[in-house]
N, CA, C and O atoms as CSV, one atom per row, in Angstrom:
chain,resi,resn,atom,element,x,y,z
A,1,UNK,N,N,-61.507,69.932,47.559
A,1,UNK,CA,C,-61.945,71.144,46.886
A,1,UNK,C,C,-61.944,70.878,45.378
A,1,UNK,O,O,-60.830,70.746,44.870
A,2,UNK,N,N,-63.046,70.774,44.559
A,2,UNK,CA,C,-63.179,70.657,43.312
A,2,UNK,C,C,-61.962,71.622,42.539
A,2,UNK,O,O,-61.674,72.738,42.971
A,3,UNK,N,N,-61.371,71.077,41.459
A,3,UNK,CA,C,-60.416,72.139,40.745
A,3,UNK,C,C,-60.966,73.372,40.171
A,3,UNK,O,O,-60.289,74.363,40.447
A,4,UNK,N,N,-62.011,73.590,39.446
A,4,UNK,CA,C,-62.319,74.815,39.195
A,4,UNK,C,C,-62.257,75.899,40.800
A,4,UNK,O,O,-61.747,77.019,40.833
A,5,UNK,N,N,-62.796,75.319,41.782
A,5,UNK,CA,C,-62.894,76.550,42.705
A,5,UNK,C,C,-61.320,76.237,43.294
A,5,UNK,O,O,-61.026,77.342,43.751
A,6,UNK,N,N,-60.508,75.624,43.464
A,6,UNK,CA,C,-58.871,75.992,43.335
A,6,UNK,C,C,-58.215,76.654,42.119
A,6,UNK,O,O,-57.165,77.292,42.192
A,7,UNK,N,N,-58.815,76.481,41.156
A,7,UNK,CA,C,-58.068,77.321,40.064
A,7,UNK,C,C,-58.361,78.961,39.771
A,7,UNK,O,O,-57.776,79.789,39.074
A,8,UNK,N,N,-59.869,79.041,40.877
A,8,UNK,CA,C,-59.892,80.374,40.414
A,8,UNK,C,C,-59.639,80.871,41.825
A,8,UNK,O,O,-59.996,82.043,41.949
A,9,UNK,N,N,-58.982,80.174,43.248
A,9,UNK,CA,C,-58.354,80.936,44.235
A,9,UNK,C,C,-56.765,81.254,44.128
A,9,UNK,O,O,-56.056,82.044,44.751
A,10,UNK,N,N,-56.490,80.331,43.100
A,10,UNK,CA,C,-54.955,80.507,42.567
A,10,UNK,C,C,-55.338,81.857,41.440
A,10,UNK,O,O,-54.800,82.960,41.347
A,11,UNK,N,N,-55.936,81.543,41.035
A,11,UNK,CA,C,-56.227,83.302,40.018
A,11,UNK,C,C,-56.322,84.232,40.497
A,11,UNK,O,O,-55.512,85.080,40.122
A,12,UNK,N,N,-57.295,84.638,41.549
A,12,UNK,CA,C,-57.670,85.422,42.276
A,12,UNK,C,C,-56.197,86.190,43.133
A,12,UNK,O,O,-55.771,87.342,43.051
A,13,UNK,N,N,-55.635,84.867,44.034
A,13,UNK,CA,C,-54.383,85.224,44.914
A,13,UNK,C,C,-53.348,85.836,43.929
A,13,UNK,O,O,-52.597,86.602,44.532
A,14,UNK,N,N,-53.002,85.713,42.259
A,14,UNK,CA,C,-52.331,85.854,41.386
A,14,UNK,C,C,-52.339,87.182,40.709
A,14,UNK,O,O,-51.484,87.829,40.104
A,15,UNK,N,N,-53.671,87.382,41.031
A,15,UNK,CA,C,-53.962,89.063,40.602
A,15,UNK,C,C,-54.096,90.031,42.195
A,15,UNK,O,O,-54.076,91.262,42.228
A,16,UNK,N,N,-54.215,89.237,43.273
A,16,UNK,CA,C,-54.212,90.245,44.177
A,16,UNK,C,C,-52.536,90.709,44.206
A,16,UNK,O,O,-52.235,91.897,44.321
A,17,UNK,N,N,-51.586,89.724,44.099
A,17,UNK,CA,C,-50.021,90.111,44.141
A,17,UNK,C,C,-49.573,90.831,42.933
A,17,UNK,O,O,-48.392,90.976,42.618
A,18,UNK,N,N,-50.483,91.224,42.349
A,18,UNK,CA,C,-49.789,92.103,40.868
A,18,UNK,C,C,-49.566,91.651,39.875
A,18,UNK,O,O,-48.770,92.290,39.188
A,19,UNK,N,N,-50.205,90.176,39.206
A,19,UNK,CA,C,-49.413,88.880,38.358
A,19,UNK,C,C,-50.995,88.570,37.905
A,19,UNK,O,O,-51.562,87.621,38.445
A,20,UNK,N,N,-51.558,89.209,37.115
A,20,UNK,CA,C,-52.976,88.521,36.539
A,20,UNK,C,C,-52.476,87.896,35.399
A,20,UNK,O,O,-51.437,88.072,34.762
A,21,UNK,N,N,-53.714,86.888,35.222
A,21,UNK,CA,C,-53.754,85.547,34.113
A,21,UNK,C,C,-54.199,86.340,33.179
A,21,UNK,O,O,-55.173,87.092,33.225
A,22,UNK,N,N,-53.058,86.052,31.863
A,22,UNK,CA,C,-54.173,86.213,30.574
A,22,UNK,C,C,-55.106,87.237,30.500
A,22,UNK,O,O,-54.928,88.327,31.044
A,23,UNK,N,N,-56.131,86.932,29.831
A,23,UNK,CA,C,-57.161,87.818,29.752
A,23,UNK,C,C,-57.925,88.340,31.227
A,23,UNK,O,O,-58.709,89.289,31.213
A,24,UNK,N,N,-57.614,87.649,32.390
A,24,UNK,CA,C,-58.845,87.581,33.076
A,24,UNK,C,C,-58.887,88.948,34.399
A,24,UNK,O,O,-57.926,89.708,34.522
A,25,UNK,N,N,-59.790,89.029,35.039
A,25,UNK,CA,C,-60.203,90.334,35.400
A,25,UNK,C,C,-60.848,89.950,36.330
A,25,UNK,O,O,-61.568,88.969,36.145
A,26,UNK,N,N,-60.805,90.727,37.936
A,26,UNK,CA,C,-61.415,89.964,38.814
A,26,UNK,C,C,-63.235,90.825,39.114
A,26,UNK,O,O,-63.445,92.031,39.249
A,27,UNK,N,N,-64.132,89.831,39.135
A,27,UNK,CA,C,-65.174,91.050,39.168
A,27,UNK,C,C,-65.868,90.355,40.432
A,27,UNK,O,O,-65.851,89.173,40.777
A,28,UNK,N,N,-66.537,91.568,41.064
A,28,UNK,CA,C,-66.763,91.461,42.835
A,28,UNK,C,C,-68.333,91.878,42.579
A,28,UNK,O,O,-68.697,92.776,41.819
A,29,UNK,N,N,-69.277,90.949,43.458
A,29,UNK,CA,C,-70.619,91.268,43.561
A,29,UNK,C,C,-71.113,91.396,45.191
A,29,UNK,O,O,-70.530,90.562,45.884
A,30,UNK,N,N,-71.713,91.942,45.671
A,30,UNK,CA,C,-72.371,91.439,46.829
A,30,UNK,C,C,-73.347,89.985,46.468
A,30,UNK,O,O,-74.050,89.831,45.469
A,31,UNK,N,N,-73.173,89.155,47.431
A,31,UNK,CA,C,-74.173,87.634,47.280
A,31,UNK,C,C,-75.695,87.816,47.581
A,31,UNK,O,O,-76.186,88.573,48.418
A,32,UNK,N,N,-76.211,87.141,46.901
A,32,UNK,CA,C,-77.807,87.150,47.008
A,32,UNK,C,C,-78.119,87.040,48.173
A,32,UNK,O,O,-78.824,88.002,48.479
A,33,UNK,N,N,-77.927,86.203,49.198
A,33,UNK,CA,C,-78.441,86.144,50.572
A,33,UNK,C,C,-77.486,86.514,51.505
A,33,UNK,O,O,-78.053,87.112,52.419
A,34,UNK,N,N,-76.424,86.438,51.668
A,34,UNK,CA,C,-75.435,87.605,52.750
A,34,UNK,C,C,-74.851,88.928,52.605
A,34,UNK,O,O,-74.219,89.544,53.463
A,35,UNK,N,N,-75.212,89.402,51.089
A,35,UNK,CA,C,-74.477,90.634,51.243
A,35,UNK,C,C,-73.216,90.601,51.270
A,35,UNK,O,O,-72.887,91.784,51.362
A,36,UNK,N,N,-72.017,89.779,51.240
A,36,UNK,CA,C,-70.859,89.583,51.617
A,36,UNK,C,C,-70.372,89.737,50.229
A,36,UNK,O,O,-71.167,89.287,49.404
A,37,UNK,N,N,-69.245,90.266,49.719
A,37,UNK,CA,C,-68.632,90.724,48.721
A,37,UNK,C,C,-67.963,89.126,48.303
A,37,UNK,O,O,-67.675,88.129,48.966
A,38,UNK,N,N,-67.918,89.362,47.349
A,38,UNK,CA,C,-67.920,87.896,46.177
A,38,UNK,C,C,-66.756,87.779,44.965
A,38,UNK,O,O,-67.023,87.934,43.773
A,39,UNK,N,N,-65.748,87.552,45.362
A,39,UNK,CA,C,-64.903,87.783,43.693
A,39,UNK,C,C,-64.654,86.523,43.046
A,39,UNK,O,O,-64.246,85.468,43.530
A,40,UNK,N,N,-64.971,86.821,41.866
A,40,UNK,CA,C,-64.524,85.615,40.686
A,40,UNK,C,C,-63.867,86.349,39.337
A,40,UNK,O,O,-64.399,87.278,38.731
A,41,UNK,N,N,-62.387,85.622,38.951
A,41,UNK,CA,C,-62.425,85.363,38.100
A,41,UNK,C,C,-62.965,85.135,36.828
A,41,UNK,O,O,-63.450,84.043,36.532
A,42,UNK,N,N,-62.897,86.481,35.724
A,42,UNK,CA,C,-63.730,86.156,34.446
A,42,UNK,C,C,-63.077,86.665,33.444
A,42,UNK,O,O,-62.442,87.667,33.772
A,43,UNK,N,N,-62.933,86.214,31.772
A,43,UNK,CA,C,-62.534,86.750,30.674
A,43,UNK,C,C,-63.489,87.355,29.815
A,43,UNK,O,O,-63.887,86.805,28.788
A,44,UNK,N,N,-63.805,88.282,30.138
A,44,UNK,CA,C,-64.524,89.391,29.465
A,44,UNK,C,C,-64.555,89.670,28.000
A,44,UNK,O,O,-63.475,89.916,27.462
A,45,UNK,N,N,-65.764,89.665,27.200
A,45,UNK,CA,C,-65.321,89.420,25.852
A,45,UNK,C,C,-65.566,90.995,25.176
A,45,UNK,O,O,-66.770,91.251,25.162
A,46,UNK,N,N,-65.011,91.721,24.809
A,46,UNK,CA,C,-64.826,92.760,24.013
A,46,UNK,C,C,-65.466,93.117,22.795
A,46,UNK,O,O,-64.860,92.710,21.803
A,47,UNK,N,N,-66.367,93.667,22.600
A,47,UNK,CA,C,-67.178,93.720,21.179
A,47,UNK,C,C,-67.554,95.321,20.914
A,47,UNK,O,O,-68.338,95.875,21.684
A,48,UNK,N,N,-67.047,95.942,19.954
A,48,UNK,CA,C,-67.504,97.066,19.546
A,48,UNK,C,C,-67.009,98.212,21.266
A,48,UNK,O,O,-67.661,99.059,21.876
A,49,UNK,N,N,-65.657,97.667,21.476
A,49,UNK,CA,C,-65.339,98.202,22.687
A,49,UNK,C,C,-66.127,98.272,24.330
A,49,UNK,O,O,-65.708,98.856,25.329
A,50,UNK,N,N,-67.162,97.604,24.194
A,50,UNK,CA,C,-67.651,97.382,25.589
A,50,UNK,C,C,-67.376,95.878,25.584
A,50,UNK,O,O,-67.373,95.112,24.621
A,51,UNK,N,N,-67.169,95.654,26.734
A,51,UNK,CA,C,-66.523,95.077,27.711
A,51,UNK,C,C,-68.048,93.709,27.892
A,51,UNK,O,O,-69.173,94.177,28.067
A,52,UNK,N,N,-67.900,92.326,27.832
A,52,UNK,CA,C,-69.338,91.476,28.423
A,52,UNK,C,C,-68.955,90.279,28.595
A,52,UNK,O,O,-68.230,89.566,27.902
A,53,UNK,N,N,-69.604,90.050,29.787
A,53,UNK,CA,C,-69.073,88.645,30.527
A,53,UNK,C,C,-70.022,87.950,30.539
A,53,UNK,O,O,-71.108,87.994,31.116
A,54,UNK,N,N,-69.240,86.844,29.400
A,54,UNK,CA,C,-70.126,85.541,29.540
A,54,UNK,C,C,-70.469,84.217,30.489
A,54,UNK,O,O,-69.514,83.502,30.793
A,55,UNK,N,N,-71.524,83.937,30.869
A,55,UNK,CA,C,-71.204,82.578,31.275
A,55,UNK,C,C,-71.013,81.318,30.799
A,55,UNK,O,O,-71.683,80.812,29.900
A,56,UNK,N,N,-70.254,80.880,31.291
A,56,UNK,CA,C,-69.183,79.710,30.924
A,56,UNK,C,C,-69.724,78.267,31.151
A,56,UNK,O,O,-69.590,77.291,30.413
A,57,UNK,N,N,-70.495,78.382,32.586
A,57,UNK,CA,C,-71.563,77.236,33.266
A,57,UNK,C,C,-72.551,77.139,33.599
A,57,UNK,O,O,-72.881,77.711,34.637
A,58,UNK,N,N,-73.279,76.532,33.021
A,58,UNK,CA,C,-75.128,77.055,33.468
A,58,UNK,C,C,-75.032,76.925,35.308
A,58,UNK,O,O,-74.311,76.230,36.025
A,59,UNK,N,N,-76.038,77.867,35.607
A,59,UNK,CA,C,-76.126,77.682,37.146
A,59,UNK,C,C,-75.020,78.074,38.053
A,59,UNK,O,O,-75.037,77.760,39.243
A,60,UNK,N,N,-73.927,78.850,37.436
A,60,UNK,CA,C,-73.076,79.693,38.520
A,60,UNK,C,C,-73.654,80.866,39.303
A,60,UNK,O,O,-74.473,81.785,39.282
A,61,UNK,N,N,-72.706,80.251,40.006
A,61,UNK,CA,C,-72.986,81.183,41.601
A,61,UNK,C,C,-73.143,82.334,41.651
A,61,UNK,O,O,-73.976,82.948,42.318
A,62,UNK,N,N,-71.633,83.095,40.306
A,62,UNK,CA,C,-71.447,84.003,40.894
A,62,UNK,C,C,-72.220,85.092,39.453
A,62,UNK,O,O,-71.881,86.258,39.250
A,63,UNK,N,N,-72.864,84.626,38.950
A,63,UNK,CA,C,-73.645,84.910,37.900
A,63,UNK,C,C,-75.627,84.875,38.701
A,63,UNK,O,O,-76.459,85.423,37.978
A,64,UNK,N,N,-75.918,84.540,39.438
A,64,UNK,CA,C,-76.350,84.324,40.636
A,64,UNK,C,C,-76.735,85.576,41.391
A,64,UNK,O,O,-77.753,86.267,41.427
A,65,UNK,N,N,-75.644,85.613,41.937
A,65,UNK,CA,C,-74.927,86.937,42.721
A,65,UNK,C,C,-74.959,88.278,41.819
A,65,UNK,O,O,-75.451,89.345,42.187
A,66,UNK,N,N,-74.493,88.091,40.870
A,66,UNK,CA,C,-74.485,89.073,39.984
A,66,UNK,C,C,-75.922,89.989,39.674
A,66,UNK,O,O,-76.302,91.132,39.927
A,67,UNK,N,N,-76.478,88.783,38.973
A,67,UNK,CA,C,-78.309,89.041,38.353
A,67,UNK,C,C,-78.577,89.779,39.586
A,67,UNK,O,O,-78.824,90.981,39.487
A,68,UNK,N,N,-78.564,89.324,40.522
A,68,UNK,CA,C,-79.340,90.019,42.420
A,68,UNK,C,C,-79.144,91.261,42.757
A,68,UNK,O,O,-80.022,92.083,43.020
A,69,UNK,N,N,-77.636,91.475,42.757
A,69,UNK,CA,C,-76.675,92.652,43.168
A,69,UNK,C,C,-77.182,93.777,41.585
A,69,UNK,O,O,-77.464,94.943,41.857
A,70,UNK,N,N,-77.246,93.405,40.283
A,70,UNK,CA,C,-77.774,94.560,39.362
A,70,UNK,C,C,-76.103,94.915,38.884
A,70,UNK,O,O,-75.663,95.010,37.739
A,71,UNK,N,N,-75.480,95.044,40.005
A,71,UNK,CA,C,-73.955,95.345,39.546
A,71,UNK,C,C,-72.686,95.235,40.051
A,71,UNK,O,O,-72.702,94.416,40.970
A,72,UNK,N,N,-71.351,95.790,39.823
A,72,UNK,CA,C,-70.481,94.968,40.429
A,72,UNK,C,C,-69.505,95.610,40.310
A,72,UNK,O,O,-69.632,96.735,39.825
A,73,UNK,N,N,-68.145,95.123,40.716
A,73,UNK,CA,C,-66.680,96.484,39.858
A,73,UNK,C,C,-65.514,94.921,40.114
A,73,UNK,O,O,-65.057,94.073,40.880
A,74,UNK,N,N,-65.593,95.544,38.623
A,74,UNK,CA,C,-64.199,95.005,37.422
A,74,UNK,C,C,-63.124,95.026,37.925
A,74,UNK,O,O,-62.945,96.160,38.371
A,75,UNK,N,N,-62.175,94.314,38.134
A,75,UNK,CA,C,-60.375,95.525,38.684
A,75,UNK,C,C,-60.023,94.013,37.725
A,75,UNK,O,O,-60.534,92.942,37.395
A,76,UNK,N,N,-58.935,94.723,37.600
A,76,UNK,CA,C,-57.377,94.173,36.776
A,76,UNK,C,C,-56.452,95.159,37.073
A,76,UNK,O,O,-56.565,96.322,36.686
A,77,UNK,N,N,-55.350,94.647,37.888
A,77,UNK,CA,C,-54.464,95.095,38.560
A,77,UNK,C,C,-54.987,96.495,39.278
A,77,UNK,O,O,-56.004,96.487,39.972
A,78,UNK,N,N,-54.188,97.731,39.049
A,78,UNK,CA,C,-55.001,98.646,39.595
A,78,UNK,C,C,-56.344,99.537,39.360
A,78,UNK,O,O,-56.676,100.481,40.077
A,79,UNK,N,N,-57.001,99.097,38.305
A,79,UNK,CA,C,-57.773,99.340,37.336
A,79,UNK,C,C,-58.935,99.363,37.667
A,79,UNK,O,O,-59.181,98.227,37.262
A,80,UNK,N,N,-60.209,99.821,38.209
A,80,UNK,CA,C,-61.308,99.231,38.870
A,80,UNK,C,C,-62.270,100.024,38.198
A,80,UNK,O,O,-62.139,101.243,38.093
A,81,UNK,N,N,-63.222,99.399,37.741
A,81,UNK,CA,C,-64.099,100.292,36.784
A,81,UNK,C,C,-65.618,99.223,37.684
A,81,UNK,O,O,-65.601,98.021,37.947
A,82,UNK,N,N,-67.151,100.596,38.041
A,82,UNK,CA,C,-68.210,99.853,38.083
A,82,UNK,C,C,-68.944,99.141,37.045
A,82,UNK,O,O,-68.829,99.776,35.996
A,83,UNK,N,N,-69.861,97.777,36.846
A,83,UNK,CA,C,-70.187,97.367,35.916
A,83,UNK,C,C,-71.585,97.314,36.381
A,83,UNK,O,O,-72.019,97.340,37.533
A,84,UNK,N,N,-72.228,97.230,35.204
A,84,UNK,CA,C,-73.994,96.972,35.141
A,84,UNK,C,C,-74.253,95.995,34.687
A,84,UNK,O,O,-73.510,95.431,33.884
A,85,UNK,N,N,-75.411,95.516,35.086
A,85,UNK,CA,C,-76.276,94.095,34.478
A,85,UNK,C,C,-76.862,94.512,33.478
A,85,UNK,O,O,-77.732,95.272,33.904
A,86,UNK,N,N,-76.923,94.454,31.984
A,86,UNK,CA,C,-77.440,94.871,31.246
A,86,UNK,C,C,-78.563,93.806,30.839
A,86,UNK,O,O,-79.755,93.888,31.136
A,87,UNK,N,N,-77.970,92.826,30.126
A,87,UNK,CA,C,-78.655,91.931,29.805
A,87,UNK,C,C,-78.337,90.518,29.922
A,87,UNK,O,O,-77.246,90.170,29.470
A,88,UNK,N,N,-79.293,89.405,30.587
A,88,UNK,CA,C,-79.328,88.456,31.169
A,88,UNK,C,C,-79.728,87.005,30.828
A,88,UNK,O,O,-79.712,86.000,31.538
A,89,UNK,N,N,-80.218,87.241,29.090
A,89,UNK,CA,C,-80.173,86.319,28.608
A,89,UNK,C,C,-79.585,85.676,26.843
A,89,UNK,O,O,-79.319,86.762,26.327
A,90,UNK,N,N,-79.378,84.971,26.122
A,90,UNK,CA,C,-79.121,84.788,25.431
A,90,UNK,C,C,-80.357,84.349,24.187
A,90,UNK,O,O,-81.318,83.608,24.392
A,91,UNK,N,N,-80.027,85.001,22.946
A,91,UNK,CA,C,-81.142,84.531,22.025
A,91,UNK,C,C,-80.719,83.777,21.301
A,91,UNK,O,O,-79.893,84.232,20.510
A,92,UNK,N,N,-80.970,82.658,21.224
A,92,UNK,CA,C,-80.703,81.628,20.142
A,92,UNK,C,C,-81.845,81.255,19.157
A,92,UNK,O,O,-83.021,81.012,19.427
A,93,UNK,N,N,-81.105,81.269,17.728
A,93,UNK,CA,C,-82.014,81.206,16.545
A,93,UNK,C,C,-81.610,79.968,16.236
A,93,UNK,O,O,-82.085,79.390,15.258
């Protein structure tokens, strides 16, 4: 099992027992082709008080999943808020 996808089932199992990492926040999508609920691990960056999750790796999955599904819900510990796809790409000057 590659370490990134062990490090974020050790994250994941870490915030389901009440013990989240750091910044991070678990956010759940339905998957592009099964429909099956999806959680990953993400550190959400904060700007002008809304809440936006960057990607970290071109070509993730669960960014993927995300774009498809339109939206998703946030939890950190008991905390569960729905999220929207707002915007999907980056402008570089």
């Amino acid at each position: 099992m590659p370490r990134q996808r062990l490090r974020n089932r050790l994250i994941i199992l870490l915030h389901r027992i009440g013990l989240p990492v750091g910044p991070t926040q678990l956010l759940t999508v339905a998957g592009r082709t099964t429909g099956r609920l999806r959680t990953t691990p993400v550190a959400p960056v904060i700007v002008d008080g809304v809440p936006y999750i960057v990607q970290a790796y071109p070509g993730s999955d669960w960014v993927k999943n995300a774009r498809a599904a339109g939206s998703g819900v946030l939890t950190r510990g008991r905390r569960c808020r729905t999220v929207d796809r707002v915007a999907s790409g980056a402008t570089h000057h």
